[in-house]
N, C-alpha and C positions, 0 to 999 in steps of 0.2 A: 429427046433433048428438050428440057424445058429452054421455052420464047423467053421467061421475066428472070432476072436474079434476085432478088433484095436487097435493100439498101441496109449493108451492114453496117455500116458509120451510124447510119441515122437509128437504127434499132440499138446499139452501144449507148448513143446519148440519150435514149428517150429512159431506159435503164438506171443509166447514169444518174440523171433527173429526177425518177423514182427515189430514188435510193439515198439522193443526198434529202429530198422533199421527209423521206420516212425518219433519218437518223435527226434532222432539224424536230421536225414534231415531236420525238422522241424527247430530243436534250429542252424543249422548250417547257414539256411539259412535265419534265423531271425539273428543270427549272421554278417552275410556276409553281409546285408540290412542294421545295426545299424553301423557295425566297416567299411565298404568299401562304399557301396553308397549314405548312409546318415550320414557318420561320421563327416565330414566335419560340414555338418547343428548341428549337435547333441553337436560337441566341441564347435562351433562358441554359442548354448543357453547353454551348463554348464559355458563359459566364460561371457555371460552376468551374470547369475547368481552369480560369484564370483566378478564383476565387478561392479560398480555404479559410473556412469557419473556425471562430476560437469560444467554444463554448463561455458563457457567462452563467455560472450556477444560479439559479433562483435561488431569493431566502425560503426557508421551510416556515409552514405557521407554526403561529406560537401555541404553544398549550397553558392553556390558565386552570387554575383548582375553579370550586363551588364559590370562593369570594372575590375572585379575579386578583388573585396571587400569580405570579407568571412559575408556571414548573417547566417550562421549555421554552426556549426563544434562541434567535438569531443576532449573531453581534458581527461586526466589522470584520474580516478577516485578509489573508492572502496568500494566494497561491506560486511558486516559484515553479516555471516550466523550461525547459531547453527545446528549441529548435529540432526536428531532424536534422542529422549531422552524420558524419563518417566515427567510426569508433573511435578513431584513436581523439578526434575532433571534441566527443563527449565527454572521453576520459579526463581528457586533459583538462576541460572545463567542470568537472564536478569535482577533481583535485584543487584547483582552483578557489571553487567554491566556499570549502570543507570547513575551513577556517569564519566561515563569518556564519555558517548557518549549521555547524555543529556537526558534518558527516563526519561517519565513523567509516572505515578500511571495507567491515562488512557491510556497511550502505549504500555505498558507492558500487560494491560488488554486484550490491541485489540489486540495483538502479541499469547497471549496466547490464545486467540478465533480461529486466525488463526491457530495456531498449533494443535488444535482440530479436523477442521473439515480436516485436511491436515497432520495428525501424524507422515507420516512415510516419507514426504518429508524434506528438509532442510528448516530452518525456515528463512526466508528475517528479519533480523533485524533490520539495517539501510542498505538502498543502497546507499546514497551520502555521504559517512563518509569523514570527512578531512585528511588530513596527521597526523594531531598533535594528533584527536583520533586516528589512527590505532596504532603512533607511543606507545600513552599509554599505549594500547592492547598488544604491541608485549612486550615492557618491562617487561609483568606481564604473558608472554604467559603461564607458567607453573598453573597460576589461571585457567587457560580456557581451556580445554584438547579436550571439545567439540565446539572451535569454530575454521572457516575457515573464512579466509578474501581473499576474491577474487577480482583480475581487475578487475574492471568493467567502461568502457569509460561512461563519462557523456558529456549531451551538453552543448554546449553553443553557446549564440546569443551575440555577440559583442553590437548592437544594443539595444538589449529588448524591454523596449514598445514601440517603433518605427514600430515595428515589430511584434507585437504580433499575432495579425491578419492572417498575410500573413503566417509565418511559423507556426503557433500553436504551439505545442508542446506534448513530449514524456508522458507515464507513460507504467506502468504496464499491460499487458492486463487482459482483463477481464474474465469472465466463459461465458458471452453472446457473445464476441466476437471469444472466440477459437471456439465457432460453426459455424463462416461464411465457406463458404466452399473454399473462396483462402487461409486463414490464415491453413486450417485444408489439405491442397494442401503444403502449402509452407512447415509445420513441425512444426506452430508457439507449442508452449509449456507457460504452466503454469510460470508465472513469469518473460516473457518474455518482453523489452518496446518498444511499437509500438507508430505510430502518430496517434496522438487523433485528431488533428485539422490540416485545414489548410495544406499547402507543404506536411510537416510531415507526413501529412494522406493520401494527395492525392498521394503519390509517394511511399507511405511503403512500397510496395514491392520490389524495385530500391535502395531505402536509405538505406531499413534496415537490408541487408545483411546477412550472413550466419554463425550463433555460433558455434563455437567452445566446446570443452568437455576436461577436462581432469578426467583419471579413476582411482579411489581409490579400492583398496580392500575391500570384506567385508566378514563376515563369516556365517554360515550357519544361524544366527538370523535376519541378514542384515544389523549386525553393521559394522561398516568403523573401519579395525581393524588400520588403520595409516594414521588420515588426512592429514599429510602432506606428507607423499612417494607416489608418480606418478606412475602407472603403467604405464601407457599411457596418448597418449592427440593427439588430430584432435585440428588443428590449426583455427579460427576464418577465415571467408574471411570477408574482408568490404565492405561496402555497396559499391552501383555506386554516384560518383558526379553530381550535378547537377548544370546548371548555368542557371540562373533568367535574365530575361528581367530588372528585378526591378534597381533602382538606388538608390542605398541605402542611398547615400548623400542627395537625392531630398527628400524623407521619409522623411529621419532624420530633412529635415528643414522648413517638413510641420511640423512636433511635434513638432517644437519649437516657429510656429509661430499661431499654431491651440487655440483661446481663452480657456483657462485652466478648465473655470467652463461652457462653452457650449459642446453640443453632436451634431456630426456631421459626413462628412465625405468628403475626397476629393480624385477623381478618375486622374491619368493621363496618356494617353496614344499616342503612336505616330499613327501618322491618317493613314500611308500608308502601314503599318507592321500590326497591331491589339495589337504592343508588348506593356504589361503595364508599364509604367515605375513609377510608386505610385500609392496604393491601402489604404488609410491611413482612421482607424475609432476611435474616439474619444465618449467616455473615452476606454479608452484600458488597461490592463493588459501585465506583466512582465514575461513572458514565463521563464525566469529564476527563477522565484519564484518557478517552477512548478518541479524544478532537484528533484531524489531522491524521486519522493511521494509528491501527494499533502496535505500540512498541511488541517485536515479538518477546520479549523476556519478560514483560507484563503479563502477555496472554500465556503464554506457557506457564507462569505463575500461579495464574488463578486455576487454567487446567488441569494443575499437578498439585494444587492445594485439596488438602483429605477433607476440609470441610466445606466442600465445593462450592463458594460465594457466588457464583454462574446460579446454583442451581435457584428456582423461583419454588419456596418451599408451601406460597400459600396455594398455588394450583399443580404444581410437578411432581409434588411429593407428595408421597400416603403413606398414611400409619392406620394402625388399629384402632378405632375411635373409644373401647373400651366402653367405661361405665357412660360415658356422655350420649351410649347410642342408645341408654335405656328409655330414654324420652320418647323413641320411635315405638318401642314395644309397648310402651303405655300409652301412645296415641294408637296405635294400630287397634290397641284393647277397647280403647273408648271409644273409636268408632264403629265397634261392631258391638257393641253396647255390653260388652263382657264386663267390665267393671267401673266402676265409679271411682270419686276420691275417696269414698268411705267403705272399699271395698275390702275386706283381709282374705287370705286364703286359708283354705284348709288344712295347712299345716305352718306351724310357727316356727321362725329359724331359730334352729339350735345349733349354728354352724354348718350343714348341710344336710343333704335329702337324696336317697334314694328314686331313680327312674329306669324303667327297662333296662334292666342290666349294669347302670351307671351308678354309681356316687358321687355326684359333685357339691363344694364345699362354696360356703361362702367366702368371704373376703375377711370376714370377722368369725374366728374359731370358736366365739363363747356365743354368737349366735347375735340377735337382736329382739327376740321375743317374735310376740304376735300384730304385724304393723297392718295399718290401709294402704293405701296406694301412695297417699302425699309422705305418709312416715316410711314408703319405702323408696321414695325419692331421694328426701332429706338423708335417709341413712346408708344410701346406695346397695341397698339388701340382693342378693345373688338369689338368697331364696325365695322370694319373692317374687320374681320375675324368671326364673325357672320356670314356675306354677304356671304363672303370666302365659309364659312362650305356649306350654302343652296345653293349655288352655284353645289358645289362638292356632297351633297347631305347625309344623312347618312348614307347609303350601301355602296357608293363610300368610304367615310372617314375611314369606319372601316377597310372597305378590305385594303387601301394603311397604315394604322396603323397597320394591322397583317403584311403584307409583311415587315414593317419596325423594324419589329420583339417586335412590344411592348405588345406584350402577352407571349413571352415565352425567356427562358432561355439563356445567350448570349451564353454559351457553352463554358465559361472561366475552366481553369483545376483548379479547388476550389472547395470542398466539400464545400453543404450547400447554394448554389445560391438559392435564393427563385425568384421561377416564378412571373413575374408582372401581376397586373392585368387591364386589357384592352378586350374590347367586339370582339369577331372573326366575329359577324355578328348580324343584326337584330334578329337572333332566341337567341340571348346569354343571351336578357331581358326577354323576356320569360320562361326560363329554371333559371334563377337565380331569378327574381322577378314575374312572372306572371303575366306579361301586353307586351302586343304591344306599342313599344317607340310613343311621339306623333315627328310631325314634326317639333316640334324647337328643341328633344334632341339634333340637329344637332348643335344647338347655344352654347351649354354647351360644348359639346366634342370638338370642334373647340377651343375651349380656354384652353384647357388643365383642360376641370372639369370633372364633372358627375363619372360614373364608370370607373377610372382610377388612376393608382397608382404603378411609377416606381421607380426601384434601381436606383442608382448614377451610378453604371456599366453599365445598359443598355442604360441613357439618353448618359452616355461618348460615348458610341458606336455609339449613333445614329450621335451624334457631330462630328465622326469620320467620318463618310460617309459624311458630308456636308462638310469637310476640305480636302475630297477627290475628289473623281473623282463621288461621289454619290454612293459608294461602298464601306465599310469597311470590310476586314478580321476579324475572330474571335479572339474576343479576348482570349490572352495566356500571362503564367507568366514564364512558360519554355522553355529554347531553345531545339528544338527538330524537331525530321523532319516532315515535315507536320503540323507544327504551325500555326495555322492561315487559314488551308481551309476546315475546319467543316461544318458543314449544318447553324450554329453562323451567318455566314457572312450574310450583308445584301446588299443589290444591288438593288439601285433605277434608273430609266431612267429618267438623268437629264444631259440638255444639260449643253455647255460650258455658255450659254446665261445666264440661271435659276442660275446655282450655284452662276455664277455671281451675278446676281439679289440678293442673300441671304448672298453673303459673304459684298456688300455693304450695305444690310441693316446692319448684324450685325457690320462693322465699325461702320455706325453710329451711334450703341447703345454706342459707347466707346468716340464720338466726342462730342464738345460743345453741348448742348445739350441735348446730350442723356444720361440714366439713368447709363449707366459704366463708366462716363467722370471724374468721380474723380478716377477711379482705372485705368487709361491708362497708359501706358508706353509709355517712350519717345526712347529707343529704339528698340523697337518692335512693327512691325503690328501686332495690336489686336484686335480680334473680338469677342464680344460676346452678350448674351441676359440674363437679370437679369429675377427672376421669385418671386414672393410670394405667397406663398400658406396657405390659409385662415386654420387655426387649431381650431377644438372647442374645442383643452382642454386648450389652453392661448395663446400666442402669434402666430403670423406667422411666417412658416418657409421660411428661405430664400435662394433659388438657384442663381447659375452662371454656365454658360455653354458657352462655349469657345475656341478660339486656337488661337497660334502667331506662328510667326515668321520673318525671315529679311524680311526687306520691299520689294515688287517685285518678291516674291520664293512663295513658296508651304509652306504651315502651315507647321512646325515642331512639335506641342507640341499641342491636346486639353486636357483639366483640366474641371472637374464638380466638382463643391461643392455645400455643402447644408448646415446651421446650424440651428440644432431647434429652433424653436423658435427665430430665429433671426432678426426677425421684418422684414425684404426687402432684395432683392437680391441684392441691391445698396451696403449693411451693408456687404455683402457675397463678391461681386465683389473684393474687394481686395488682399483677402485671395488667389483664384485663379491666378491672375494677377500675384504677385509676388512669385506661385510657378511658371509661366511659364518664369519669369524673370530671377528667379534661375539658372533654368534647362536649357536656354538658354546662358546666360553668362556662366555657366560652358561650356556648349559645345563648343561655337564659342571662346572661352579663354580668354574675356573679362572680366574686374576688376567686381567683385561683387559688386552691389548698392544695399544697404541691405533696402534704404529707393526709389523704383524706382516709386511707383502711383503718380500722377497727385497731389495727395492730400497731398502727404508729399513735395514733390518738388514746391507746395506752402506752405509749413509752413515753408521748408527749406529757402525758398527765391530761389530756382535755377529755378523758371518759375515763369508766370502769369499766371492768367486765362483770357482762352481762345489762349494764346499761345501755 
C-alpha cells in the first residue's frame, strides 16, 4: 500500500500549461514567419490576386535603309478586347459589335472558339481597329460595359511589296512558338506580335522590345470590377532600331522594272563590304496586308497561288547556275597556275569533243574555233572548259567549288537560306546516288551542270569575290559590329594577273560581240557573264552575273539576276545592268538615264552599233 498518491489536478494543469505554452510559440512563430519575414512576399501574392494586368504592347524599332529612309516603323494603332464573360454574355456582345467593326458570321464563330479554349483570358477582337471604328465604339460606350480598347502600335512598311521579302512581317504568336526556349526567357506571353519572317524574325529579340501593363481591379470571382480605373501601370520600353545596309530606293526601282507576269530574283551587293544593298523576289507579297491578323482567305491565297509569292527566291530557291558557274572553273584553273588569260587548249571547238567514252557538244554546233581563256569567256565556249575541268581534274574541281563555298550557306542574317547543292567530294556520288562518277563527270560540272544547284545570293557572293581582291566578306543586311567576318566569307588565292584575266573576259561578254553587248552602259565599266539553264518543266531560265563601275576604279556594285523561264541570259542582261546604272548614277549624283543599255540608246538614236 503506497503512503503518497499524487496530485492529479495539479499534474493535469502543469500539462495543460505546457501545452497551451507550446501551441502559443507555435502560432507566434508562425506568426512572426507570415506578418515579418515573409510578409512582404505574401502582400506582394494577395496583390496580384486582387490585381490583373492589361498588357500595353511596346512599339517595335524602326528599320531604316543605308540613307535613313524608314523601311519599317510603328504608327498609332488600337486594339478592341472583351472582358471574360459567360457565353452567351460574349455572343451577344460580338453581335452587337459586328455592325461598327465589320464581323462576319465566321468571325464571330472563330472569336467564340477562341474564347472557349482561352475563357478566363481577354478576348482579341479586332487588333487593327481604325480611328473611325473606335470612335463609334466610344460614342455608344454605355452599350459595352464589357469592353476595353487598348493602344496598340501597328507597323508599317512605307515600301510594301518592294519589300516584302526582306522585312517579313509581324502577327500574333503562336502556342508552338511560346515553347521555344528564348521567347519563354524573354517573357514572351500569349497574344503577344512577333516577326514571323524575314528582319522581323531575325532580329525579334532587338526590335521587339519590352510590354508594358497597366492594372485593373478585380474581385474575389476575377472579375474587373472597373475597366477603366488604373490601379497601376509599368510603362512599355521599345524595341532597339536597326539600320540596313538595303537601299530602299535601289529595291523600289527593281519592282518597278522587274517584268510583272515573270518570277524571278535579283541580288545586289557591294563587292568590298559583303553589305547587300537589294535582295528583291518576284512575285511578292504586301507585308501590310498582314497588320492586325492575317485574313484567312489572303493567306490561303498566296498558299495556293502556283507562283508562290511566300516563296524568298533570292536565298530559298535554287537553280542550275549554268554557264555563270564557268567563272569558278576558270578561277579554280588560275589558281593552281593551269592557265592564264592567253591560254588555248589543245583542241579547238568545232562543236564538240570526245572524252572517256562521252561526246559532249557545245552550245554553238558550228563550233567557235580556237579561243584563250578571256575569248572563252566572252563566248561562253563548252569546249573549252571541258578541257579546262580534265585539266583540273574532278577531285580537284569539287574541292575548289567547296572552298568557294558552293555547298553551303553564305551566312546572310535571314531566316530561311536554303543550303545549295554542290558535291564536297568524289564520295558525295556515292552516298547520294550509289556509283563511283565516271571520268568525263568532270565535263558536266566544269559547265555548271550535273549535281548542282545555287541561290541568286550565293552565285552574288561568288561575283563578289571576283570584283574583289578574290575575297568576299559575308554577306549581311544589318549594320552591326562584326558584319561581314563570319566563317560566310570566301577567300580564293588569285593573283593581281588572273583576276585580271577574268575581269577582261567578263568585259568582253558586254563588247561587240559578246552575248551582254545590248545591255552595256555607256557610262559604266561592265562586266558580266549571261548563263541559260536548260528547265524540263518549259522554258530556260535565264541568269546575269555581274559588276560596274567608273571606268579605271574597283567595281562598285555586283547585281545577279535570274528570270524563270526567261529563255537566255542575253533576255536577263538588262534587267541587271540597269539596276547597276541606277544605283550608280544615284551615288556619283548623276542625272538618271531611265533608258541606259546599249539597246535602247539604239532605238533612241543616241548610239550606233558597235559604237
Amino acid at each position: 500500500m503506497k503512503l503518497f498518491q499524487p496530485d492529479t489536478r495539479k499534474r493535469r494543469t502543469l500539462g495543460a500549461v505546457f501545452a497551451i505554452t507550446f501551441a502559443v510559440t507555435v502560432l507566434l512563430t508562425a506568426f512572426f514567419q507570415t506578418q515579418v519575414l515573409s510578409g512582404e512576399q505574401y502582400a506582394l501574392r494577395s496583390e496580384e490576386n486582387r490585381l490583373r494586368p492589361i498588357p500595353i504592347a511596346a512599339p517595335r524599332g524602326n528599320i531604316w535603309d543605308r540613307y535613313g529612309e524608314v523601311v519599317a516603323t510603328s504608327i498609332p494603332g488600337y486594339s478592341v478586347k472583351l472582358l471574360p464573360g459567360s457565353e452567351e454574355l460574349i455572343r451577344e456582345t460580338l453581335q452587337d459589335l459586328a455592325p461598327f467593326l465589320g464581323l462576319a458570321g465566321t468571325t464571330v464563330d472563330r472569336l467564340m472558339e477562341r474564347r472557349r479554349q482561352r475563357p478566363h483570358d481577354l478576348l482579341d477582337v479586332l487588333d487593327d481597329a481604325t480611328y473611325s471604328q473606335v470612335a463609334a465604339i466610344e460614342e455608344r460606350r454605355a452599350a459595352f460595359p464589357n469592353l476595353i480598347i487598348v493602344d496598340r502600335p501597328k507597323r508599317y512598311y512605307p515600301a510594301g511589296t518592294a519589300v516584302g521579302h526582306i522585312v517579313g512581317y509581324v502577327s500574333e504568336i503562336s502556342r508552338q512558338e511560346l515553347e521555344i526556349p528564348v521567347f519563354q526567357e524573354a517573357g514572351y506571353r500569349q497574344g503577344r506580335l512577333i516577326g514571323k519572317a524575314g528582319i522581323e524574325r531575325q532580329y525579334e529579340l532587338s526590335l521587339g522590345g519590352d510590354d508594358g501593363a497597366r492594372f485593373v481591379e478585380v474581385d474575389a470571382m476575377g472579375r474587373i470590377v472597373n475597366p477603366r480605373s488604373t490601379v497601376g501601370a509599368l510603362p512599355p520600353e521599345s524595341g532597339e532600331d536597326l539600320r540596313l545596309t538595303l537601299d530602299v530606293e535601289l529595291q523600289r526601282y527593281i519592282h518597278s522594272i522587274f517584268p510583272d507576269t515573270m518570277k524571278g530574283a535579283v541580288v545586289a551587293m557591294i563587292p568590298s563590304t559583303g553589305e547587300v544593298l537589294a535582295l528583291y523576289s518576284h512575285p511578292n507579297y504586301d507585308p501590310n496586308a498582314f497588320i492586325g491578323g492575317i485574313p484567312p482567305g489572303l493567306w490561303r491565297a498566296l498558299n495556293e497561288d502556283e507562283a508562290n509569292p511566300l516563296l524568298d527566291r533570292t536565298i530559298a530557291a535554287l537553280y542550275p547556275p549554268a554557264s555563270t558557274w564557268k567563272l569558278a572553273t576558270a578561277a579554280a584553273g588560275l589558281e593552281r597556275g593551269l592557265v592564264q588569260g592567253n591560254t588555248r587548249m589543245p583542241l579547238a571547238c568545232r562543236g564538240g569533243m570526245a572524252f572517256e567514252g562521252r561526246y559532249a557538244r557545245c552550245w554553238n554546233p558550228r563550233g567557235h574555233g580556237s579561243l584563250d581563256l578571256r575569248g572563252a569567256i566572252q563566248h561562253s565556249c563548252n569546249v573549252y572548259f571541258y578541257q579546262l575541268g580534265i585539266r583540273l581534274g574532278l577531285r580537284n574541281l569539287l574541292d575548289a567549288g567547296t572552298r568557294m563555298g558552293f555547298n553551303s550557306r553564305s551566312g546572310i542574317d535571314l531566316p530561311g537560306e536554303k543550303a545549295p547543292i554542290f558535291p564536297d567530294g568524289v564520295d558525295w556520288y556515292r552516298e547520294h546516288f550509289r556509283y563511283n562518277p565516271p571520268a568525263n563527270e568532270v565535263m558536266s560540272v566544269a559547265i555548271g551542270q550535273g549535281p548542282n544547284s545555287q541561290s541568286v545570293l550565293r552565285l552574288a557572293h561568288f561575283y563578289s569575290a571576283i570584283a574583289g581582291n578574290g575575297s568576299a566578306p559575308e554577306p549581311h543586311l544589318v549594320v552591326r559590329p562584326g558584319a561581314g567576318e563570319g566563317s560566310g566569307a570566301i577567300r580564293m588565292e588569285l593573283s593581281e594577273e588572273a583576276l585580271r584575266a577574268l575581269w577582261e573576259g567578263l568585259a568582253l561578254v558586254m563588247a561587240p560581240g559578246g552575248t551582254g553587248y545590248m545591255a552595256s552602259l555607256e557610262r559604266w565599266a561592265t562586266y558580266g557573264k549571261t548563263g541559260t539553264a536548260q528547265n524540263p518543266h518549259g522554258e530556260a531560265h535565264g541568269w546575269f552575273a555581274g559588276f560596274a563601275g567608273p571606268r579605271g576604279q574597283p567595281p562598285e556594285i555586283v547585281v545577279v539576276a535570274i528570270v524563270e523561264h526567261g529563255a537566255s541570259g542575253s533576255a536577263t542582261a538588262p534587267l541587271a545592268t540597269k539596276t547597276m546604272n541606277f544605283y550608280l548614277d544615284r551615288k556619283h549624283g548623276l542625272p538618271f538615264d531611265p533608258q541606259p543599255t546599249m539597246f535602247e540608246r539604239l532605238q533612241s538614236g543616241r548610239a550606233r552599233f558597235g559604237g
